[in-house]
C-alpha positions as CSV (number, residue, x, y, z in Angstrom):
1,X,-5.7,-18.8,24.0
2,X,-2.3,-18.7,24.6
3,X,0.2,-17.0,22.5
4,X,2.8,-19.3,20.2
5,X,5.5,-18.8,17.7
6,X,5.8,-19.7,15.0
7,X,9.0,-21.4,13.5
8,X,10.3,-21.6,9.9
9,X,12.1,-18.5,9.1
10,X,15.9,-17.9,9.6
11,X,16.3,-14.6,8.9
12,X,14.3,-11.4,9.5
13,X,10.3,-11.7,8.7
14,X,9.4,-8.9,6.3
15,X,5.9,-9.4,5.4
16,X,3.2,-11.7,7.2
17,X,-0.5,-12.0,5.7
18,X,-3.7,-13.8,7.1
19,X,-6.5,-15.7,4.7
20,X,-9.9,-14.1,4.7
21,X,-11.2,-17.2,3.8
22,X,-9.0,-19.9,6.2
23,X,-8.4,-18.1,9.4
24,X,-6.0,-20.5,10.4
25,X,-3.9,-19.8,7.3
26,X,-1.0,-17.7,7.5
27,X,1.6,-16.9,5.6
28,X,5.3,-14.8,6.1
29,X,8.2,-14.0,3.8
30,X,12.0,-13.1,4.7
31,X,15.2,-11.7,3.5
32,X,17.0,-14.7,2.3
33,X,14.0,-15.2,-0.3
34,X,12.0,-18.0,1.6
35,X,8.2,-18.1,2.0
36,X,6.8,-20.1,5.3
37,X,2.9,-21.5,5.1
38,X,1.5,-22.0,8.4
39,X,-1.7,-23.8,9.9
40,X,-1.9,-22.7,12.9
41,X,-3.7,-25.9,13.8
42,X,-0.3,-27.7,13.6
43,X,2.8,-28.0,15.1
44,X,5.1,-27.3,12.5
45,X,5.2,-25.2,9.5
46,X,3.4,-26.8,6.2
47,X,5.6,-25.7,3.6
48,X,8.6,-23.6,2.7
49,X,9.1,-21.9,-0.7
50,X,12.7,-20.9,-2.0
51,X,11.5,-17.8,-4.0
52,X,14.9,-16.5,-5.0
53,X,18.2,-14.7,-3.2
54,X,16.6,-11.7,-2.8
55,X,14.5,-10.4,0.0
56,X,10.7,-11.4,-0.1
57,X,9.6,-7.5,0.6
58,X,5.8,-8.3,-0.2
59,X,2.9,-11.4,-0.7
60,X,-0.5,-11.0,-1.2
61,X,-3.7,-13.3,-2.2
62,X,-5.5,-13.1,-5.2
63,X,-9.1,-11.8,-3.3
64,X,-11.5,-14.7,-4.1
65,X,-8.9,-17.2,-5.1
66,X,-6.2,-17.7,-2.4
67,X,-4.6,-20.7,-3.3
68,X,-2.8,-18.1,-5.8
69,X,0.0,-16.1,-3.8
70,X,2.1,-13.1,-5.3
71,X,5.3,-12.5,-4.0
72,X,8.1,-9.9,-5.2
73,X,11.4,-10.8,-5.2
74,X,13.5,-8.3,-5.7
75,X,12.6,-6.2,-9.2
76,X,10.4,-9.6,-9.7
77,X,7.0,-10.7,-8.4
78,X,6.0,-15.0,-8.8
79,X,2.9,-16.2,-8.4
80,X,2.3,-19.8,-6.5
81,X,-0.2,-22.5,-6.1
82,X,-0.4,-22.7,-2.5
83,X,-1.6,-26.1,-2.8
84,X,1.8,-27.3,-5.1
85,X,4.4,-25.4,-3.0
86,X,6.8,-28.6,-2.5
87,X,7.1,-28.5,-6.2
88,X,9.0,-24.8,-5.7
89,X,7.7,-24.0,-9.3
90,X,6.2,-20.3,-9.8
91,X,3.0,-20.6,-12.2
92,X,3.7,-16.9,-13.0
93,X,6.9,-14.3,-13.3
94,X,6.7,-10.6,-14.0
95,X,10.0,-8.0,-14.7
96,X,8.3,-5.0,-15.4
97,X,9.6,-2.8,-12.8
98,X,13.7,-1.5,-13.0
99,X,14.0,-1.4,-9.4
100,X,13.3,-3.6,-6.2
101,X,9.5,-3.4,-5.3
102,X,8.4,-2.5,-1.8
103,X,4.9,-3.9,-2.0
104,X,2.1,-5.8,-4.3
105,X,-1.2,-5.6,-4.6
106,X,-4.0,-7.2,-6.3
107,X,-7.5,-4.8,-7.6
108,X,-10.6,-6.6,-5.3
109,X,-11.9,-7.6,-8.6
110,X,-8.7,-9.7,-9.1
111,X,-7.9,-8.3,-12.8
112,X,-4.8,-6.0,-11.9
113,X,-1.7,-6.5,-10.2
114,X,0.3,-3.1,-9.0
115,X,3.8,-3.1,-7.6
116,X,5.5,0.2,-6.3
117,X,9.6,-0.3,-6.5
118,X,12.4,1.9,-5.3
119,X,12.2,4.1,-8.6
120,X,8.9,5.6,-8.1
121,X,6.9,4.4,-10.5
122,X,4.4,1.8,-10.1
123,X,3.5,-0.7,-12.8
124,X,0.0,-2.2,-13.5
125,X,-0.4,-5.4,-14.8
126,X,-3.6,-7.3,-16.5
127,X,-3.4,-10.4,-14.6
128,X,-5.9,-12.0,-17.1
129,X,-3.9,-10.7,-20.5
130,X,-0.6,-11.3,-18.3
131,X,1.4,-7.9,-19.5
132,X,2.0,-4.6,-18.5
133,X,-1.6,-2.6,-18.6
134,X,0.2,0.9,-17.4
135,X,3.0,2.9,-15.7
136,X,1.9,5.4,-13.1
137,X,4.5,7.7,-12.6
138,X,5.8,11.4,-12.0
139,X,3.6,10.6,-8.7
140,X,6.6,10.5,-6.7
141,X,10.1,11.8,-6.7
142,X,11.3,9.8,-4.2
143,X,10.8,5.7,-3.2
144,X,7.1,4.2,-3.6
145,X,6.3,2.7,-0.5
146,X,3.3,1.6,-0.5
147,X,0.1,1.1,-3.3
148,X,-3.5,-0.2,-2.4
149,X,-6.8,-0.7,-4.9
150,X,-9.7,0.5,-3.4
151,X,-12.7,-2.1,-3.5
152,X,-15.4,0.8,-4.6
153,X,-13.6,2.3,-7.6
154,X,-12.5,-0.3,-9.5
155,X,-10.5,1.9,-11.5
156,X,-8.5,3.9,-8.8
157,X,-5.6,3.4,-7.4
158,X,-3.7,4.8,-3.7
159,X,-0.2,5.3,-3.7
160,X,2.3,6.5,-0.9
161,X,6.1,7.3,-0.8
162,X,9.1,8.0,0.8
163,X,9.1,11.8,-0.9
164,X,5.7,12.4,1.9
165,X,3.3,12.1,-0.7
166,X,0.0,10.4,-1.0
167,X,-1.5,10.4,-4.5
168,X,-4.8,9.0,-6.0
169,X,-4.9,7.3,-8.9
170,X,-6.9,6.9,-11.9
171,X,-5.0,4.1,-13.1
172,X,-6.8,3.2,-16.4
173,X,-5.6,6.8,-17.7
174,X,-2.5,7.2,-15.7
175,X,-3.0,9.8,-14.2
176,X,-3.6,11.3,-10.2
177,X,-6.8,12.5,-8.9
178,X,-5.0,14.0,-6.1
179,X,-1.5,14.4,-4.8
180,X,-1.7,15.2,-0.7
181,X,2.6,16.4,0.5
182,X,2.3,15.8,4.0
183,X,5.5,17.5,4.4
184,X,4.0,20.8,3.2
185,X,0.4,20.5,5.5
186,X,0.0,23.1,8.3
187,X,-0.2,20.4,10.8
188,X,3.0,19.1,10.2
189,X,4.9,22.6,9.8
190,X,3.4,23.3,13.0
191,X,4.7,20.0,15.0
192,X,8.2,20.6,13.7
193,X,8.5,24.5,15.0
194,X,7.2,23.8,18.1
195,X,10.2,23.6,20.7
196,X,7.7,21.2,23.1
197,X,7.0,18.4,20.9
198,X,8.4,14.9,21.8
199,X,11.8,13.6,19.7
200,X,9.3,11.5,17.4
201,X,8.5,14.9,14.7
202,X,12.5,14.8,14.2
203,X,11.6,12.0,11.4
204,X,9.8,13.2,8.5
205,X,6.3,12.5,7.6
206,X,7.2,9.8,4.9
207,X,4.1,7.5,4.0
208,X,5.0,3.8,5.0
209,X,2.2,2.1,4.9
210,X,-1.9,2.5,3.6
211,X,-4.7,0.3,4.5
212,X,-7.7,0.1,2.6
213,X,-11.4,-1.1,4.0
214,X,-12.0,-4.8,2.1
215,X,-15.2,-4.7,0.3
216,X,-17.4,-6.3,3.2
217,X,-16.3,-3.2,5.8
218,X,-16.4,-0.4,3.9
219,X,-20.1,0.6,3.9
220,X,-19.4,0.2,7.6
221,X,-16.2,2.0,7.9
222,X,-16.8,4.3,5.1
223,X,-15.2,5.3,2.5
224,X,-11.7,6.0,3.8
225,X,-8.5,4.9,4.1
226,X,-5.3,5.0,6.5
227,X,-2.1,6.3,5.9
228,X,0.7,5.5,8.3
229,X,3.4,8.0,8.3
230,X,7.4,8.6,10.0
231,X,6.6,10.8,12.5
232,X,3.6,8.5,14.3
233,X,0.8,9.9,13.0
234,X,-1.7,7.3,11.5
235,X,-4.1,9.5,8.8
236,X,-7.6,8.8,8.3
237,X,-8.7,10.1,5.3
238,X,-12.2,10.8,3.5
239,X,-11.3,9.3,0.0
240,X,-14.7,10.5,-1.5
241,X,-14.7,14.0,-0.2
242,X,-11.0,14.5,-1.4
243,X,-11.9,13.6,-4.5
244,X,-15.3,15.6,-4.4
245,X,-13.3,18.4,-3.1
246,X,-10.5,18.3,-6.2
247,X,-13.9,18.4,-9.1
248,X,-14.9,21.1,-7.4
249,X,-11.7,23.4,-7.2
250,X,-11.3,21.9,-10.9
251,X,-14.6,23.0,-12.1
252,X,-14.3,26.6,-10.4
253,X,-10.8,27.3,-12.5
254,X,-12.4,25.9,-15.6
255,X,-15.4,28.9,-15.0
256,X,-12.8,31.8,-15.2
257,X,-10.8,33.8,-17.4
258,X,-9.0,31.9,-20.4
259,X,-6.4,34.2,-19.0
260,X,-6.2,32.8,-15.9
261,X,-3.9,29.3,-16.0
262,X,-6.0,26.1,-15.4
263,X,-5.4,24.5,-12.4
264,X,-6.0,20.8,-12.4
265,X,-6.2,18.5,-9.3
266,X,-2.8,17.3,-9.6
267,X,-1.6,20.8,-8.0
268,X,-4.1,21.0,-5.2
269,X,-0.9,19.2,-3.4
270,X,-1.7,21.7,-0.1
271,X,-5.4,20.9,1.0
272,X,-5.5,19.0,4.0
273,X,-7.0,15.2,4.0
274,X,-10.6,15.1,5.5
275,X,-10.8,12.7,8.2
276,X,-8.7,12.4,11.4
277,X,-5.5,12.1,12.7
278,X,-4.0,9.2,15.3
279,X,-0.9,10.9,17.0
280,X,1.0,10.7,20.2
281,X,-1.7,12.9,21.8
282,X,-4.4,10.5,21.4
283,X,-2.5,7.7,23.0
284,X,-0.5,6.8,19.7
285,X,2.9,6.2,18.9
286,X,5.4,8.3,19.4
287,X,7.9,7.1,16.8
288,X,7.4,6.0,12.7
289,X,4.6,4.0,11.6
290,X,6.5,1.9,9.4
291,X,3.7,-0.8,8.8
292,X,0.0,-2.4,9.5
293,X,-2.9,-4.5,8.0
294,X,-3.1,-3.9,4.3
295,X,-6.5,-4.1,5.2
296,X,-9.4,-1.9,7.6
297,X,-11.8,-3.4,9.6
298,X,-10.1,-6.7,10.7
């Protein structure tokens, strides 16, 4: 089959999303605020939405339901009926973050909405109660990038920024199960002192993107995730045995000495991920990752 493109947008296509559930469906936003439906059975585009003036940085599907699309706007995030789009009418509108929001996402069990802005912080909303369930911050010191759900632990949460951190969440108490600093992991100290290494370790190793396996892949896939970073290098990481790993060290400094300070598993920033790494010496790229499929396996 021959490749096509397709027309409808008139300025720069940030985001672009396929159904699970209509293959032919897809749908792409852009920086003057406009939303373009696709069939890619027909000729032309089905439908264009006028979101707002700001750029469209993020959609996503409710999982289940995907006649309901989310789309940020700006500090904003609508929610649409696929099937009313000429009416232009959001069904939904959410201002809990401050700042502009660099992606959405919605839990697999289609209860919370999470949106990571420019601030930091990322805000989860009860889609069902429609209001702000929690705030997850002091994650990050620098831009949230990027936030997934993960479709085994309802309650947990995966968040990456632009300060080169990767953090865990346990959403429901607010709180990180892990925090990984790429910027501070052996491997990358070592790419950056090396005098032999291509010009792509001159950018840092910000997190700009992480894809999560959907619920039908991940007994196949396992439990994992992938974390696309500035300097090329795609991580795959063991979710379940960085978490395993943090109860452990937590248990073993909650055996010692009263005297000794705690140490909880939101300083175990150090340990390396478990899992692998995709770099330019496996036939990778060999500048950023700046962004791929919010979800594994498809």
């Amino acid at each position: 089959m021959e490749a096509r493109k397709l027309r409808g947008h008139k300025a720069t296509v940030l985001c672009c999303i396929s159904s699970h559930i209509n293959p032919n469906i897809i749908i792409s936003s852009d920086e003057d605020g406009g939303i373009c439906w696709f069939d890619i059975r027909c000729q032309d585009v089905v439908a264009i939405l006028d979101v707002g003036k700001a750029p469209v940085a993020s959609i996503c599907f409710r999982p289940g339901k995907e006649d309901i699309l989310y789309a940020s706007s700006g500090s904003e995030i609508k929610s649409f009926d696929v099937h009313m789009a000429s009416s232009q009418k959001p069904l939904e509108t959410f201002n809990y973050n401050k700042e502009d929001i660099n992606q959405i996402a919605v839990s697999f069990n289609s209860s919370f909405l999470a949106a990571a802005d420019d601030s930091g912080d990322v805000k989860i909303i009860d889609i069902h109660q429609q209001c702000l369930y929690k705030t997850l911050r002091t994650g990050h010191t620098s831009i949230c990038s990027s936030v997934q759900f993960l479709s085994w632990r309802p309650w947990e949460a995966l968040t990456g920024g632009l300060d080169a951190k990767f953090v865990i969440w346990n959403f429901s108490r607010g709180r990180p199960c892990k925090n990984l600093d790429f910027a501070g992991m052996p491997d990358f100290q070592s790419k950056h002192s090396s005098s032999s290494n291509t010009g792509q370790f001159c950018n840092p190793a910000f997190v700009h993107a992480i894809a999560v396996p959907e619920e039908t892949t991940s007994e196949k896939l396992g439990k994992v995730c992938a974390v696309a970073r500035g300097d090329g290098v795609i991580d795959v990481i063991d979710i379940e045995s960085e978490l395993s790993g943090s109860k452990e060290k937590t248990h073993k400094s909650r055996s010692k000495s009263n005297l000794i300070p705690r140490q909880t598993t939101e300083t175990s920033n150090k340990s390396q991920g478990k899992g692998l790494q995709l770099d330019y010496a496996s036939g990778g790229h060999t500048a950023g990752v700046s962004w791929h499929s919010q979800g594994l396996g498809r």
